[in-house]
Phi, psi and omega in degrees: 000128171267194195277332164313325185271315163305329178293303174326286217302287216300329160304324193275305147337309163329288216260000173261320170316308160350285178270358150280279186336297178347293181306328190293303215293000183228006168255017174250014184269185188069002196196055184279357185185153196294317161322308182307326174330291194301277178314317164277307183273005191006299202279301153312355165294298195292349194250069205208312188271016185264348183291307235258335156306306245270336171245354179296155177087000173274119163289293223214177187269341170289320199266351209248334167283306176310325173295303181300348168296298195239090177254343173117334213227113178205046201262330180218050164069136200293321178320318195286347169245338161299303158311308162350268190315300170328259170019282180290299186336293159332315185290330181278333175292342168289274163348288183110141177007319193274057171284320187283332180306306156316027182278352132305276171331324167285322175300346198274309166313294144009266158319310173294308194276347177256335187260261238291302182303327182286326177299314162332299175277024180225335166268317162312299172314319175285329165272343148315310175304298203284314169264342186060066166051019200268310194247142207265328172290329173298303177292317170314287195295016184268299178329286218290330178297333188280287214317324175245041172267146202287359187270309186291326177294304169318327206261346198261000191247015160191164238229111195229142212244322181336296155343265191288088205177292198292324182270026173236337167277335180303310197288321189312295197296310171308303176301349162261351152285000000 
């Protein structure tokens, strides 16, 4: 990597912190009770109690592997709950049982880290694709242009399997470069 190419990445690093912080300040709002869901979020109501199976019942490092497997619920795809749950751990080893209760914090963890971040890191990735970092003015506006098309600004105030959707398809187009 030359200096050209670190000054970009480092601009871009900059300005996707940005725009990931942006987001906390509207994704921890809406979701003070598990209720509040059900009125902003729908979609985010029904899949919120799917979590909360995937660590219960542990016995052993065997029921804890079989939960992340085999949870019952698979309507927005295993990734899409496997990452959840990664997500969420820390908060449920602070917290404690009550983890669910805390859906503010957890959705707010949710959201940045199943969405916001991925969509972030899919916009890198693809402006990585398109300029190789080369040109520094070329890369900022391709970024900054994915980063505010309206699906990706939509897709980032909730908790969507769309995120990890972009970014697996952003990775497939690097490993075929």
């Amino acid at each position: 990597m030359d200096t050209s190419q670190k000054k970009t990445s480092l601009a871009l690093l900059l300005l996707g912190l940005l725009y990931f912080c942006t987001f906390f300040f509207t994704n921890r709002l809406g979701a003070q009770n598990v209720d509040m869901l059900a009125v902003f979020e729908i979609d985010e109501y029904a899949q919120y109690p799917y979590l909360a199976p995937i660590r219960s019942g542990v016995d052993s490092i065997k029921q804890v592997v079989r939960n992340f497997i085999v949870y019952g619920h698979y309507y927005y795809g295993y990734p899409f709950f496997f990452f959840s749950e990664l997500v969420l751990m820390p908060l449920r080893l602070i917290i404690g049982q009550n983890w669910s209760a805390n859906s503010q914090l957890s959705m707010l963890i949710l959201r940045q880290m199943v969405n916001v971040l991925p969509n972030l890191l899919s916009a890198l990735v693809l402006t990585s694709f398109a300029t190789q970092l080369r040109s520094f003015w070329k890369s900022i506006f391709i970024f900054s242009l994915l980063l505010m098309t309206p699906a990706l600004v939509n897709n980032g105030f909730w908790w969507h399997t769309d995120g990890l959707g972009l970014l697996f398809v952003s990775l497939v187009f690097l490993c075929l470069l």
